[in-house]
C-alpha positions in Angstrom: 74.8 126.1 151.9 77.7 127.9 151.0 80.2 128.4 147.9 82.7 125.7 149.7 80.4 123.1 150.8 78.7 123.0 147.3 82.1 123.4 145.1 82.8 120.1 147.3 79.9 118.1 146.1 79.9 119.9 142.4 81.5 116.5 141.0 79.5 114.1 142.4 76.2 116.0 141.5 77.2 115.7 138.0 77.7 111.8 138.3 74.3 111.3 139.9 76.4 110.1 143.3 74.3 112.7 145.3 71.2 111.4 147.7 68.8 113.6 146.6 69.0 114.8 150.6 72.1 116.1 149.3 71.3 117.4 146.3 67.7 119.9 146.6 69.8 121.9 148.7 72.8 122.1 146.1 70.2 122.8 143.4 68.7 125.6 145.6 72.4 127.2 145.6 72.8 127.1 142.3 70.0 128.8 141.5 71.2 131.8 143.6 75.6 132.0 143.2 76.3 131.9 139.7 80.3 131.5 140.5 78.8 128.0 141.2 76.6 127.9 138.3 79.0 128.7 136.3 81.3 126.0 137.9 78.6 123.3 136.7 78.6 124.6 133.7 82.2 124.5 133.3 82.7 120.6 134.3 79.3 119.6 131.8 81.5 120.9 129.2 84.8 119.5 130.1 82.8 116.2 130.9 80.9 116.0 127.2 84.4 115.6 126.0 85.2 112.6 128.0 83.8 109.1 126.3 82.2 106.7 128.9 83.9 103.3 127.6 82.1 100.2 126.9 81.8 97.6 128.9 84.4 95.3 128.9 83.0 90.8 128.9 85.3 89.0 130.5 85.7 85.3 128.8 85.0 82.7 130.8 87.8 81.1 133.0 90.0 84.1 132.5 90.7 84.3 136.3 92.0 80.6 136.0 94.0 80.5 132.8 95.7 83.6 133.8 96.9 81.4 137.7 98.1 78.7 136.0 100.0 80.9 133.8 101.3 82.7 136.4 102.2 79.4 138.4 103.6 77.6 135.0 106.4 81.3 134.5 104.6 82.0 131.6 106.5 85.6 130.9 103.4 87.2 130.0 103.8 87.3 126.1 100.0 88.5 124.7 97.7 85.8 123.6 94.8 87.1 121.8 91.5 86.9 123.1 90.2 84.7 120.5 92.8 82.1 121.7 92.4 82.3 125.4 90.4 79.1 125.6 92.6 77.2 123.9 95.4 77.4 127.1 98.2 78.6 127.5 100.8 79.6 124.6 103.8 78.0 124.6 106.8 79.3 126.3 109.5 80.8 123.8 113.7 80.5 124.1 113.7 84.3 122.3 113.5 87.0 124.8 110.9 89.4 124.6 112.2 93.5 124.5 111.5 94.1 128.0 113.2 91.2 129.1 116.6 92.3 127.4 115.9 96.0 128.6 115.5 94.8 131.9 118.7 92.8 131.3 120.9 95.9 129.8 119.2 97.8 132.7 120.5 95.0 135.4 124.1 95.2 133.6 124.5 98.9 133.4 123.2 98.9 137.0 125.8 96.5 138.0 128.9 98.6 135.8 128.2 101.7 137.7 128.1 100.0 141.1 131.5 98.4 140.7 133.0 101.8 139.1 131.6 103.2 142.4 133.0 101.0 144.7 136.6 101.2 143.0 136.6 105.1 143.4 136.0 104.9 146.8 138.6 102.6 147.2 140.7 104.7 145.5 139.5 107.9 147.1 140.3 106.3 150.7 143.7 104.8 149.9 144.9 108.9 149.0 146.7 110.6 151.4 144.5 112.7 154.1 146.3 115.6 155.9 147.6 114.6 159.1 147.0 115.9 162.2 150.4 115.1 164.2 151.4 118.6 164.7 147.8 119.8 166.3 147.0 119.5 170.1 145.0 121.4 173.0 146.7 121.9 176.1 146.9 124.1 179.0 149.7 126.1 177.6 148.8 126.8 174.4 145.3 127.6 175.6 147.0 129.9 178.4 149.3 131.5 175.6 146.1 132.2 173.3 144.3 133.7 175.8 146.9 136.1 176.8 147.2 137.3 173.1 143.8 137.5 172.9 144.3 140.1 176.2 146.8 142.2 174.5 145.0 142.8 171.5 141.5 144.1 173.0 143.9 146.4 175.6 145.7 147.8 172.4 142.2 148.2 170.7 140.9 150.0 173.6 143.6 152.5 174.1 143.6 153.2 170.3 140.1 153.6 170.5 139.3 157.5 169.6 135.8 157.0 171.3 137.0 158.8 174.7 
């Protein structure tokens, strides 16, 4: 096994995820590199800082009074767990913060929308230069051309290359 193929399965070596197919031979590396050694060292340490939580119980009929809040518009104000058997809270006329957050957010959304729309309206009724005065034709393009002549056979003969 090499360096790669065992820095790959490092993390899930340390959380017991390895078959242990998989794991004698990782074992049998480590025992020789010690870049990768030292690599298992390093995430033991950085992984005794980390706190496995507890187990979290679930009270029975959570799954259904949280559906028929959901179906009843409940706005999702917290109920404590001690009183989620007891149904439902009732619904309250005072907004909650996010709701007038997402109200101001709505508004100032809304604001900057119209002040757009006004300045581009503005912007496109200025007057744009014309072009009346511009045009390609035959002549001019003949006329441009023949300057264009003049001024490489007047570069050429004032070249001091010959």
């Amino acid at each position: 096994m090499d360096c790669s193929d065992a820095l790959a399965r490092i993390p899930r070596y340390l959380d017991d995820e390895l078959l242990e197919a998989e794991a004698a031979p990782l074992r049998a590396h480590l025992m020789d590199c010690v870049d990768c050694r030292g690599q298992v060292q390093e995430a033991r340490s950085v992984s005794a800082w980390l706190v496995k939580p507890e187990p979290v119980e679930v009270p029975a009929g959570f799954a259904a009074l949280v559906a028929r809040r959901a179906i009843a518009g409940d706005p999702g104000a917290l109920t404590p767990v001690a009183d989620v058997a007891a149904g439902p809270a009732p619904l309250t006329s005072a907004p909650a913060e996010g709701d007038r957050m997402r109200s101001f957010v709505v508004s100032a959304v809304a604001v900057a929308a119209l002040v757009l729309l006004a300045l581009s309206i503005a912007l496109r009724r200025m007057d744009m230069p014309e072009n009346r005065g511009l045009s390609a034709d035959d002549a001019s393009t003949d006329q441009a051309l023949e300057a264009l002549r003049k001024m490489n056979e007047r570069d050429q003969s004032e070249d001091p290359k010959e």
